[in-house]
PAMI-837480 format. One record per residue: x, y, z of N, C-alpha, C in turn. Coordinates in steps of 0.02 Angstrom, whole numbers, padded with zeros to 5 digits, always signed. Layout:
BEGIN
XYZXYZXYZ ...
***
This chain:
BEGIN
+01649+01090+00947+01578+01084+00964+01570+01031+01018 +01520+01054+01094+01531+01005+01130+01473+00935+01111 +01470+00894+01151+01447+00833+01125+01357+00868+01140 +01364+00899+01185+01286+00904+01202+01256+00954+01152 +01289+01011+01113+01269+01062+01068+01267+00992+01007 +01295+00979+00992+01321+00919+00951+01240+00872+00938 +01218+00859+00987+01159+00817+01018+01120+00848+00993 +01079+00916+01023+01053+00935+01017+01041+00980+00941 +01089+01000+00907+01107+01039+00813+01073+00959+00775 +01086+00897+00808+01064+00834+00766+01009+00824+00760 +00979+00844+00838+00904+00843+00845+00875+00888+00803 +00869+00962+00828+00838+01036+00762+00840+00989+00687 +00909+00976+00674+00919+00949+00589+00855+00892+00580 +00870+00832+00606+00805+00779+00607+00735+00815+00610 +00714+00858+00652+00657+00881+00657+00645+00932+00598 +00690+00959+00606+00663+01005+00535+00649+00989+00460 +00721+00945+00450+00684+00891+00375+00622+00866+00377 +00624+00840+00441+00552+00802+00457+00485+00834+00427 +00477+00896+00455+00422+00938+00457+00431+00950+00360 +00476+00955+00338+00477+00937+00245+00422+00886+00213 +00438+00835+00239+00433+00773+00231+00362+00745+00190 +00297+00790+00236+00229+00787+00221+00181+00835+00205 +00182+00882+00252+00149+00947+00226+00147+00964+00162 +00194+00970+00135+00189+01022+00063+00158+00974+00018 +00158+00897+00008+00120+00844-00018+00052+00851-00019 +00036+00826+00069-00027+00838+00093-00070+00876+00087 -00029+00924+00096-00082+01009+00076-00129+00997+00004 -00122+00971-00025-00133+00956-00098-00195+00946-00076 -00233+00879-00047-00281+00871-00043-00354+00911-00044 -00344+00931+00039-00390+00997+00043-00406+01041-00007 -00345+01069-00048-00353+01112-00087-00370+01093-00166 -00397+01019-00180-00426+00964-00221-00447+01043-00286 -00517+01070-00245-00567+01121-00282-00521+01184-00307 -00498+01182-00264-00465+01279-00272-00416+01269-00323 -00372+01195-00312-00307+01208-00376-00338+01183-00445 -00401+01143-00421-00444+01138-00512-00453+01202-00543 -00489+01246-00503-00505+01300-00509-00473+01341-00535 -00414+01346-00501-00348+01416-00516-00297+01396-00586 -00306+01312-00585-00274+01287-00660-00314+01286-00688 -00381+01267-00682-00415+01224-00741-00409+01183-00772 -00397+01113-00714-00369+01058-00744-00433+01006-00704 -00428+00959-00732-00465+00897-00724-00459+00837-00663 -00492+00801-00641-00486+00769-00561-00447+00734-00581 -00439+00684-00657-00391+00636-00651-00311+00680-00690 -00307+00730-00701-00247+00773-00716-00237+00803-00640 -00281+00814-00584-00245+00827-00497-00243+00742-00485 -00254+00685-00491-00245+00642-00472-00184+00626-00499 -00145+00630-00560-00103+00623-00606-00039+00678-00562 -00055+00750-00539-00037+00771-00497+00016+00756-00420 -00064+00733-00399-00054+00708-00340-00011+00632-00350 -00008+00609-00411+00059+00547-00386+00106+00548-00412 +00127+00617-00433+00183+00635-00450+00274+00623-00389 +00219+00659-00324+00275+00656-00292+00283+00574-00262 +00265+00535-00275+00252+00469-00237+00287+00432-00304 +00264+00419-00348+00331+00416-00409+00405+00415-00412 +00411+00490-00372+00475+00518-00367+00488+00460-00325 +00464+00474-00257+00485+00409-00196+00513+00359-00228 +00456+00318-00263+00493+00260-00277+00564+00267-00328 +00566+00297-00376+00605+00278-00447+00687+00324-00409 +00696+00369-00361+00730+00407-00338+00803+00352-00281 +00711+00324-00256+00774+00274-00202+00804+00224-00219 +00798+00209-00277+00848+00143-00322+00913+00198-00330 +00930+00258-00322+00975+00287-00336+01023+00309-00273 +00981+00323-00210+01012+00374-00175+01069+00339-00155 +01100+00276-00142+01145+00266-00115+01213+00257-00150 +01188+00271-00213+01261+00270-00276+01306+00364-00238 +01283+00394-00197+01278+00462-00189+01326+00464-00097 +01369+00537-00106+01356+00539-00042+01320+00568+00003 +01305+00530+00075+01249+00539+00103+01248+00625+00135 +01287+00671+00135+01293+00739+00126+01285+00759+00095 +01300+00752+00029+01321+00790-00025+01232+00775-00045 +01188+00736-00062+01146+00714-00066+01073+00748-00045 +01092+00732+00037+01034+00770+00088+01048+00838+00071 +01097+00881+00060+01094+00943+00068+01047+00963-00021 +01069+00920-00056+01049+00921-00139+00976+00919-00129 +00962+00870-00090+00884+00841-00077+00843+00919-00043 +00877+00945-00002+00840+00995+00026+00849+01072-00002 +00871+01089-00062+00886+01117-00108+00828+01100-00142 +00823+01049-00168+00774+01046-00225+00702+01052-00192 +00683+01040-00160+00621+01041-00100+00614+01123-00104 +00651+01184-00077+00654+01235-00086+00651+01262-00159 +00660+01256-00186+00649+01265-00268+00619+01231-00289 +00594+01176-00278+00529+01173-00295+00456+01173-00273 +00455+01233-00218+00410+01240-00183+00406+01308-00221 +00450+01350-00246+00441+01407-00294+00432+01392-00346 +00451+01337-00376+00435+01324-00451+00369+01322-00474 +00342+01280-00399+00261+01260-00414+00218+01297-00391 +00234+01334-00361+00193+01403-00332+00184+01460-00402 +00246+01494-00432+00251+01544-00459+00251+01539-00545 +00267+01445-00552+00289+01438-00620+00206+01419-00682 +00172+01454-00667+00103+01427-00693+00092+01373-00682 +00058+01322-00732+00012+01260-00745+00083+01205-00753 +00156+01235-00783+00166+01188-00809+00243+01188-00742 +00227+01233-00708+00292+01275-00643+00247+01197-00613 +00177+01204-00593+00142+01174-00537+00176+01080-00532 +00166+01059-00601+00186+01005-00606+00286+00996-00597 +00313+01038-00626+00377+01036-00608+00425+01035-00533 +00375+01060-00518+00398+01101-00448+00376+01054-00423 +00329+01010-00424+00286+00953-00384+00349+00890-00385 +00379+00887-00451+00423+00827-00470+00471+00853-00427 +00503+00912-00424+00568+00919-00392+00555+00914-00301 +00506+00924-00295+00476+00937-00212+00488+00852-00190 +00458+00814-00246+00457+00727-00225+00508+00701-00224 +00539+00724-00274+00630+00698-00264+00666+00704-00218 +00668+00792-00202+00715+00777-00124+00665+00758-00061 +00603+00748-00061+00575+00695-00015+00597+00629-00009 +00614+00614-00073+00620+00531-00068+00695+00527-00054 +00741+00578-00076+00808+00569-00047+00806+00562+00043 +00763+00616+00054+00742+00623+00150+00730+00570+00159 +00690+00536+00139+00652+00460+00155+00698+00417+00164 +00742+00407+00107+00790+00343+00124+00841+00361+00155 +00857+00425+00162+00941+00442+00202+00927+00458+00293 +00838+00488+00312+00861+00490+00395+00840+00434+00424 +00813+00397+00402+00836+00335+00463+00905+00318+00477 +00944+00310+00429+01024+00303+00431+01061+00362+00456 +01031+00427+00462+01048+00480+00504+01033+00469+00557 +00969+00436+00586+00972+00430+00656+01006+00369+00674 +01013+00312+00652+01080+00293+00671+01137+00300+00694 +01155+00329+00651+01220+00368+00656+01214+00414+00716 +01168+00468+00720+01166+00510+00769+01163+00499+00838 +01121+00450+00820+01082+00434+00917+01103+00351+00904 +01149+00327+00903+01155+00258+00923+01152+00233+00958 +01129+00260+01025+01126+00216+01074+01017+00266+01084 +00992+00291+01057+00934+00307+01073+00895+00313+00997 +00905+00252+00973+00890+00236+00886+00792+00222+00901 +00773+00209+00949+00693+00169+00938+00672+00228+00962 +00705+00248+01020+00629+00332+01038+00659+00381+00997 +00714+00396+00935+00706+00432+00877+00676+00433+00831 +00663+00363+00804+00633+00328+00765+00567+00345+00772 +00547+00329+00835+00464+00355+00870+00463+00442+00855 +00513+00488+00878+00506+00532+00876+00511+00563+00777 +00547+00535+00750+00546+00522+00673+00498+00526+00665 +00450+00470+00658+00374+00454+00650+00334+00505+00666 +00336+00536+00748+00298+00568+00764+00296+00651+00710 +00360+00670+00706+00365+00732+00654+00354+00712+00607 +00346+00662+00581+00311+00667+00497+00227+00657+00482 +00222+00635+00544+00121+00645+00562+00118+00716+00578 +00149+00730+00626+00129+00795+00623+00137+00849+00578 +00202+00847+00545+00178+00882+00452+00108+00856+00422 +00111+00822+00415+00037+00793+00390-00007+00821+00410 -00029+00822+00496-00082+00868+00519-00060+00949+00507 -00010+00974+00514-00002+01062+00485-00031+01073+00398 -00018+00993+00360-00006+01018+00292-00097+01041+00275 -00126+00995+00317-00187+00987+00298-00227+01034+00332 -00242+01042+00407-00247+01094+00444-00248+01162+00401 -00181+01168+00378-00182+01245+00361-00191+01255+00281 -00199+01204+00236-00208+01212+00180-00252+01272+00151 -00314+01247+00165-00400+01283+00152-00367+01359+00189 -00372+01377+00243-00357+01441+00262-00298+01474+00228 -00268+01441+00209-00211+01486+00192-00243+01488+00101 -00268+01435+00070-00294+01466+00007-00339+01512+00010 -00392+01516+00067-00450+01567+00052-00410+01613+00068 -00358+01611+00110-00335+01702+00133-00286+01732+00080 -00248+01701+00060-00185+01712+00026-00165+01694-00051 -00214+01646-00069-00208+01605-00132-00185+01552-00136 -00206+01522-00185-00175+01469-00202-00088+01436-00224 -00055+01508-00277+00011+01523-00257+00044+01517-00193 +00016+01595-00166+00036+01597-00105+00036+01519-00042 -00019+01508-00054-00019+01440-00001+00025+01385-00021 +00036+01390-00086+00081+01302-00114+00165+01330-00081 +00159+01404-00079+00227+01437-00063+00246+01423+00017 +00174+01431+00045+00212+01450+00124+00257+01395+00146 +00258+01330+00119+00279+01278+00170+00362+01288+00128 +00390+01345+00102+00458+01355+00082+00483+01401+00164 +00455+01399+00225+00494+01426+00285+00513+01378+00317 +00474+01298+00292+00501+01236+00333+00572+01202+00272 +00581+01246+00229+00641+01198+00197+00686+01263+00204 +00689+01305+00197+00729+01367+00237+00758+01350+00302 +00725+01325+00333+00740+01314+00423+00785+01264+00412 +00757+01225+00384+00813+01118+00366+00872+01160+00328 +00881+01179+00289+00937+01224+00257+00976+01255+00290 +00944+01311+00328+00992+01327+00378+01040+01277+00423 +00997+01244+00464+01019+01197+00526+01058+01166+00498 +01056+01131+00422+01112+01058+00393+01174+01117+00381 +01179+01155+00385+01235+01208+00350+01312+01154+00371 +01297+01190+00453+01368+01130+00481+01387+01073+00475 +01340+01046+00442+01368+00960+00402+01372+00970+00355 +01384+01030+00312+01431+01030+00262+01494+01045+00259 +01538+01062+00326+01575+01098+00348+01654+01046+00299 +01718+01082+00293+01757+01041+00318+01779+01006+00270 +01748+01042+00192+01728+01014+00110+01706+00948+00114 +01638+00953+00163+01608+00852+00167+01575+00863+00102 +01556+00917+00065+01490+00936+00031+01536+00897-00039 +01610+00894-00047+01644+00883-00106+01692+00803-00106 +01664+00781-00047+01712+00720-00051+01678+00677-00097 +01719+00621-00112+01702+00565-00162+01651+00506-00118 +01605+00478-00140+01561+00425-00105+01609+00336-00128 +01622+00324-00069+01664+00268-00075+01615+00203-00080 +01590+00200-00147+01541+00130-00175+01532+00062-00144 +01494+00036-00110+01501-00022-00086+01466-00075-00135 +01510-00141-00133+01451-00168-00197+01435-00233-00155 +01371-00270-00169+01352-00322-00139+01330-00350-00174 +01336-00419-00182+01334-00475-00247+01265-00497-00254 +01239-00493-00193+01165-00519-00180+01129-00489-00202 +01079-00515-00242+01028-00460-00279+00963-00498-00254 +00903-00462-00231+00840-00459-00198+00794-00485-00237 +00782-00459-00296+00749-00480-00333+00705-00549-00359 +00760-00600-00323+00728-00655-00352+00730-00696-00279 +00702-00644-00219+00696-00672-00154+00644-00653-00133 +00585-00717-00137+00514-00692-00123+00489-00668-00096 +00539-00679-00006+00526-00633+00044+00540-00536+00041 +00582-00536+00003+00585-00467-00010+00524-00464-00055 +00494-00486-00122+00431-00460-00143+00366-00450-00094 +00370-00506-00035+00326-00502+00004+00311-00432+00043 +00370-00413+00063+00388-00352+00117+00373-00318+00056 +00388-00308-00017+00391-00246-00046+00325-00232-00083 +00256-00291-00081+00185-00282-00072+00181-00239-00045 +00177-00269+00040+00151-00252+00093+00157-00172+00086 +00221-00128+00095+00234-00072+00096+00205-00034+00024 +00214-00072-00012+00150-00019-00081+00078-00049-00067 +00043-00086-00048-00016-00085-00029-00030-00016+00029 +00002-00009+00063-00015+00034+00128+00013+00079+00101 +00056+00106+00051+00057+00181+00025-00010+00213-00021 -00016+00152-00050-00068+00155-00102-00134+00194-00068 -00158+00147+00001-00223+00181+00027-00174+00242+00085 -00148+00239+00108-00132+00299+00139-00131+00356+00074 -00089+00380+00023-00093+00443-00023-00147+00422-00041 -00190+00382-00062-00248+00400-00116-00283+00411-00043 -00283+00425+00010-00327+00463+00074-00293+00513+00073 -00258+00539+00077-00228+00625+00057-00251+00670+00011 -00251+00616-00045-00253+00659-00088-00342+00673-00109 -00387+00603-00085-00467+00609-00096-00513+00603-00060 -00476+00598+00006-00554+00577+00053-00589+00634+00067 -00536+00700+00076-00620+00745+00064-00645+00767+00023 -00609+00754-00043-00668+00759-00104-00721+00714-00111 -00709+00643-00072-00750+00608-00065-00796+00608+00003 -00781+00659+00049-00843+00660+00088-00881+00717+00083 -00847+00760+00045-00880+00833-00001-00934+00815-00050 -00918+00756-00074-00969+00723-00134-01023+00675-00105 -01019+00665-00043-01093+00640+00011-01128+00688+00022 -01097+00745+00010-01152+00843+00055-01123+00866+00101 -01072+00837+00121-01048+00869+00166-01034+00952+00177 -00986+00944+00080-00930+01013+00093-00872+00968+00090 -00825+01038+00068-00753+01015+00052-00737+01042+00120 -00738+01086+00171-00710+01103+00234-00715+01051+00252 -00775+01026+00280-00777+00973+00335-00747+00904+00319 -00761+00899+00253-00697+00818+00216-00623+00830+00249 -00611+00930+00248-00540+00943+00245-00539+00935+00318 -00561+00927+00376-00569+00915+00439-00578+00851+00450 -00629+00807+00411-00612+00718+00436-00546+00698+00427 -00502+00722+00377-00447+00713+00358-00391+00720+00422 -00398+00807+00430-00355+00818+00496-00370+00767+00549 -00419+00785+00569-00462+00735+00619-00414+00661+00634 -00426+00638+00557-00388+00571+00555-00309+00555+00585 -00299+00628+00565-00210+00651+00555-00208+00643+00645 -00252+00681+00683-00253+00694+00760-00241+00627+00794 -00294+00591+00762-00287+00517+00785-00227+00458+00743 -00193+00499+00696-00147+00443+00664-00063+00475+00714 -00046+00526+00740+00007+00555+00751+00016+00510+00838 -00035+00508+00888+00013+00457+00937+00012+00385+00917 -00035+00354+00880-00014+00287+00860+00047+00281+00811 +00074+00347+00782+00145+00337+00756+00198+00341+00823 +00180+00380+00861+00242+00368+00907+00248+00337+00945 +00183+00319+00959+00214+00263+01003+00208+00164+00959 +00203+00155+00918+00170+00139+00882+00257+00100+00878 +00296+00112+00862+00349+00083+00857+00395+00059+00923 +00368+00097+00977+00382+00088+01039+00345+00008+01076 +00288+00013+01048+00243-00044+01082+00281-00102+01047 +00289-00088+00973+00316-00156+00934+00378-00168+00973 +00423-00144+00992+00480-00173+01031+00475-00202+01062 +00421-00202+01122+00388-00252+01179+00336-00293+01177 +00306-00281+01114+00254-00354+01125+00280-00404+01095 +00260-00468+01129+00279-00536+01109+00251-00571+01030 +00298-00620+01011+00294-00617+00908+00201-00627+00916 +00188-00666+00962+00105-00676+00946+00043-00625+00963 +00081-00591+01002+00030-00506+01004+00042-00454+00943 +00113-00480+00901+00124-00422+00844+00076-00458+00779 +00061-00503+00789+00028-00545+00732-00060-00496+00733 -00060-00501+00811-00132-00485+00812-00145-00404+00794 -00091-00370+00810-00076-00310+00805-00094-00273+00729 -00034-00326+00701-00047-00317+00633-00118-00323+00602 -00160-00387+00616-00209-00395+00589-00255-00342+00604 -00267-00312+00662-00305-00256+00696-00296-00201+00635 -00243-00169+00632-00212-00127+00596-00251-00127+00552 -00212-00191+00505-00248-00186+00403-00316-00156+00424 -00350-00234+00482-00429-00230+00465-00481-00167+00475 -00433-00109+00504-00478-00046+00519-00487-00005+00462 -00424-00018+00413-00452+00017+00348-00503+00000+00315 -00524-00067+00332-00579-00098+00293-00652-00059+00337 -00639-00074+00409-00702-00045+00429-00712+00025+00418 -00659+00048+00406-00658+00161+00390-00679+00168+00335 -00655+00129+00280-00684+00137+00236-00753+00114+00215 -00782+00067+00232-00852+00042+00233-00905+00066+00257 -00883+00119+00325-00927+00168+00365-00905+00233+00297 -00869+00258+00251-00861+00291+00214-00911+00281+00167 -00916+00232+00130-00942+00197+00076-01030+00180+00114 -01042+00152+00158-01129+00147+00178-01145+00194+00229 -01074+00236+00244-01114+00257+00318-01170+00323+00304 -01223+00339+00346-01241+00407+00319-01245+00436+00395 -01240+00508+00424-01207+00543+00475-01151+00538+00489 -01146+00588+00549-01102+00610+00557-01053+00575+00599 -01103+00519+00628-01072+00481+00667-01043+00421+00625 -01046+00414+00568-01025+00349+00530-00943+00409+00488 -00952+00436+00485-00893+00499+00467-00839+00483+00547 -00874+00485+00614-00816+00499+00647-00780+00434+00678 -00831+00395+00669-00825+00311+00685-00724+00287+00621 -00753+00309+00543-00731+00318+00477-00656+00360+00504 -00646+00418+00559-00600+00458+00566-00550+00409+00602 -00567+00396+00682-00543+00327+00690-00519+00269+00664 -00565+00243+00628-00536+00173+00585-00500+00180+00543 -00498+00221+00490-00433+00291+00459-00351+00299+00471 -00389+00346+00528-00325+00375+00565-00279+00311+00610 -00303+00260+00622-00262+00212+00700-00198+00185+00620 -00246+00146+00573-00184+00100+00516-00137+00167+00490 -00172+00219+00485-00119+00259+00434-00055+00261+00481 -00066+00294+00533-00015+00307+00589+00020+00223+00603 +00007+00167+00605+00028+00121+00618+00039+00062+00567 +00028+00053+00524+00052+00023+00455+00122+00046+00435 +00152+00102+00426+00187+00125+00375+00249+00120+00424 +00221+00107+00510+00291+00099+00549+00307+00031+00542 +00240-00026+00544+00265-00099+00527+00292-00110+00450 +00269-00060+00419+00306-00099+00343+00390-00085+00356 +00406-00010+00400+00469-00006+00424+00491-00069+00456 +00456-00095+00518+00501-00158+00551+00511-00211+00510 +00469-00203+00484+00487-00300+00429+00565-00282+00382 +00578-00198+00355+00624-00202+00330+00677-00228+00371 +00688-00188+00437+00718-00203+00504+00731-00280+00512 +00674-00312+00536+00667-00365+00569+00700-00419+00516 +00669-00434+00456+00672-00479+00391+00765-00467+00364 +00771-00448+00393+00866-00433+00363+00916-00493+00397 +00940-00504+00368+00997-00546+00403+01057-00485+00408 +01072-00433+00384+01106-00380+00393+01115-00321+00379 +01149-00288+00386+01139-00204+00373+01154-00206+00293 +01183-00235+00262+01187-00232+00187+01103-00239+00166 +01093-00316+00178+01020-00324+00171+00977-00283+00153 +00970-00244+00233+00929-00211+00255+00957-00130+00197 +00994-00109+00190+00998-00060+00153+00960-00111+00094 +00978-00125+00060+00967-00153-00009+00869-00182-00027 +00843-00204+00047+00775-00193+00032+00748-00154+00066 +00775-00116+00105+00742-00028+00100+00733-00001+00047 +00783+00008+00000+00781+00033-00039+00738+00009-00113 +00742-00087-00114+00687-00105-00146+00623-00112-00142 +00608-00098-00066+00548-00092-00043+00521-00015-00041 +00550+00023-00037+00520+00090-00034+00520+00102-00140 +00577+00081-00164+00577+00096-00246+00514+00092-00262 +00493+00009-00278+00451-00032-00286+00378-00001-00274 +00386-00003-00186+00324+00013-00159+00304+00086-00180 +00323+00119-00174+00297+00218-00189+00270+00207-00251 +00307+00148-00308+00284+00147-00387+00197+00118-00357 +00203+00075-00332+00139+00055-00323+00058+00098-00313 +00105+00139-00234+00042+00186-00220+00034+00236-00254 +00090+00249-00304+00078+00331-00330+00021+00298-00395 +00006+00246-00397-00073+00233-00433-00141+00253-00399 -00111+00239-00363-00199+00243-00308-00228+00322-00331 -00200+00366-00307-00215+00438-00340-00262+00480-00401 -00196+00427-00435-00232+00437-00515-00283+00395-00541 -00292+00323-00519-00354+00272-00542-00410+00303-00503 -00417+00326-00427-00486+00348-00406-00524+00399-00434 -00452+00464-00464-00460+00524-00513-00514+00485-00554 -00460+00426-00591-00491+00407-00675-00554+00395-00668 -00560+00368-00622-00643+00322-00582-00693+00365-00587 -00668+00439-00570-00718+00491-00552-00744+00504-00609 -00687+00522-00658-00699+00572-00726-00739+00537-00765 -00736+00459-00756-00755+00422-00802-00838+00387-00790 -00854+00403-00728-00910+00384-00678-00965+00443-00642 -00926+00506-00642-00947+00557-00601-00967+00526-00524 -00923+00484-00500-00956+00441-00434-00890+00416-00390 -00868+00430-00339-00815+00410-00302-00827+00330-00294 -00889+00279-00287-00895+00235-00277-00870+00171-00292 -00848+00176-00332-00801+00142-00373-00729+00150-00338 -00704+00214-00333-00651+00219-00303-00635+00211-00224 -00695+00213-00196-00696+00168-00139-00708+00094-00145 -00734+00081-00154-00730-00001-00184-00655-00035-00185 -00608-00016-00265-00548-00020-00248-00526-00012-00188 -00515+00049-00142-00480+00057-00098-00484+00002-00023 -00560-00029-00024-00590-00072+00010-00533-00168-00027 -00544-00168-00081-00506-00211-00092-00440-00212-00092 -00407-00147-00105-00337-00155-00052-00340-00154-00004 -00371-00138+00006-00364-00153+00103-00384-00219+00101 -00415-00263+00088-00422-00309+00098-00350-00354+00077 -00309-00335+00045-00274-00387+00020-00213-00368+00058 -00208-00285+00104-00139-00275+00133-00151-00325+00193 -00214-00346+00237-00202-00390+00281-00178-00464+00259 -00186-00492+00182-00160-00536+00168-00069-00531+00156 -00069-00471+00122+00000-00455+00138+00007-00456+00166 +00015-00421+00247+00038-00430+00306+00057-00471+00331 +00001-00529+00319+00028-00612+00366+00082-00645+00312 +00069-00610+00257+00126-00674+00204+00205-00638+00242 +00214-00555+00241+00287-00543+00269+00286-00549+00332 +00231-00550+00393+00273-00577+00444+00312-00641+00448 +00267-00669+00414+00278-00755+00429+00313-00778+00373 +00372-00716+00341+00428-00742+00324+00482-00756+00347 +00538-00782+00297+00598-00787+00334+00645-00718+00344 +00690-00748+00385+00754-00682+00389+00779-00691+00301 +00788-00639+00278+00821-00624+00210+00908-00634+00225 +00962-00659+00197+01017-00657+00186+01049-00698+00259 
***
């Protein structure tokens, strides 16, 4: 195989997991009404739902690296495919199963392609990275985009099913990296004496990144049930959402690009910008009334989602004294953190059932946000770890 087919089979592979990654999650949202409906289940049993796969994230990546990183990804994208049928076809109790197995090989994806693009593109690691970013916003905007249409046309089955042609495609393309019995070799264990845990700066970084999961999925999974519950409608919530997605997908790509070149005292300000727009999106959410406090809300939204979740990436980056490190609180920071946000989901649910009133659950979400900009400044203005 020449180096340039080589190049390019790495690229398809990256992009196609990618497009895994969010959609089939996301989709969830929009379709808040229709899957109450078609189960007959309760907001805080879809909230309970909806942080199923974010669960997986965290409790998954304390594992993936006992594994090999082939043998693994191909396992990971296996289960994504089966359980995009499980939860489509398997009733009430398929929906939840299929949801657990869908999150698992997500969270294997999560922690294994950055270290794929490493490996792949080593000498073009930051505009992959950007381009990384950019394909997993843009699942996000397909998941959500096409949710609602594809339930009113096809069902609710049918729709939880379609996004099984984007783990078909990743299946295909990884075939040749299994070539050669890589799929059966032994994973040669690395052990490192240093344990994270009782290094503040890693708790700091591993806030930061579950604060900003927390309000990013609990916005997936409720903001347009919560702008459906102002009068809107569940369409048009399911459109501030996209909307948001439109405006969160170039501040992911380039978004990691800018951080390379601005100086440490423009990333400070950067950061602070960031947190503080969730606070203003959400507050035009919570008092605004029109349409113009909705698109003001899409903006302030969309800029942190797309740009938070790449800085909680650099601090893993940056905060390392080395690639051991840096594996070791990736992996405690994404564990950790996913446990964190896969609450957000289910407490705004609980909020509802228990209140009949999202207000409350904006509230919370307003006070995390308030406290990820305090996070923020505690992990920049830490030390290098190790």
């Amino acid at each position: 195989m020449s180096k340039r087919w080589y190049f390019w089979l790495s690229l398809a592979i990256l992009v196609a997991i990618s497009l895994n990654l969010r959609a089939p999650i996301n989709a969830l949202g929009p379709m808040v009404e229709s899957i109450k409906e078609h189960y007959g289940i309760s907001s805080a049993t879809f909230g309970l739902l909806s942080a199923i796969p974010i669960v997986a994230f965290g409790s998954i990546s304390f594992i993936v690296s006992y594994f090999s990183n082939i043998k693994i990804l191909f396992s990971a994208l296996c289960a994504i495919a089966l359980g995009e049928v499980v939860r489509s076809y398997g009733g009430i109790g398929g929906l939840f199963v299929g949801t657990a197995f869908i999150g698992a090989g997500i969270a294997v994806a999560n922690v294994l392609l950055p270290g794929f693009v490493k490996k792949k593109f080593p000498k073009k690691t930051t505009a992959m990275m950007a381009l990384y970013s950019f394909v997993l916003n843009f699942s996000s905007v397909l998941g959500i985009w096409l949710a609602l249409p594809l339930a009113h046309s096809i069902g609710v089955p049918h729709a939880l099913a379609f996004w099984l042609i984007f783990s078909t495609l990743a299946l295909l393309l990884y075939l040749p990296e299994i070539r050669n019995h890589r799929i059966s070799r032994t994973k040669v264990r690395k052990k490192y004496a240093k344990s994270l845990m009782r290094e503040v700066s890693a708790w700091k970084i591993t806030i930061f990144f579950g604060l900003q999961g927390f309000l990013a999925y609990s916005t997936f999974a409720w903001l347009p049930a919560i702008i459906a519950h102002k009068g809107y409608g569940l369409e048009y919530g399911a459109k501030i959402l996209l909307y948001s997605q439109f405006v969160c997908v170039p501040v992911a790509f380039f978004g990691p690009l800018l951080l390379g070149v601005l100086r440490e005292k423009h990333k400070s300000l950067y950061m602070a910008f960031l947190c503080s727009l969730y606070v203003v999106g959400y507050a035009c959410v919570l008092f605004g009334e029109g349409e113009w406090a909705m698109y003001v809300a899409i903006v302030c939204i969309g800029i942190p989602m797309g740009g938070v979740f790449g800085l909680a990436l650099l601090f893993i980056s940056q905060k390392s004294g080395s690639v051991a490190v840096a594996t070791k609180l990736s992996a405690m920071a994404q564990g950790f953190g996913y446990l964190i946000a896969a609450s957000g989901p289910f407490i705004i649910g609980f909020l509802y059932d228990h209140s009949g009133s999202y207000t409350y659950g904006i509230i919370l979400v307003l006070c995390v946000a308030l406290a990820l900009n305090l996070a923020g400044i505690l992990a920049h203005k830490t030390k290098a770890i190790g």
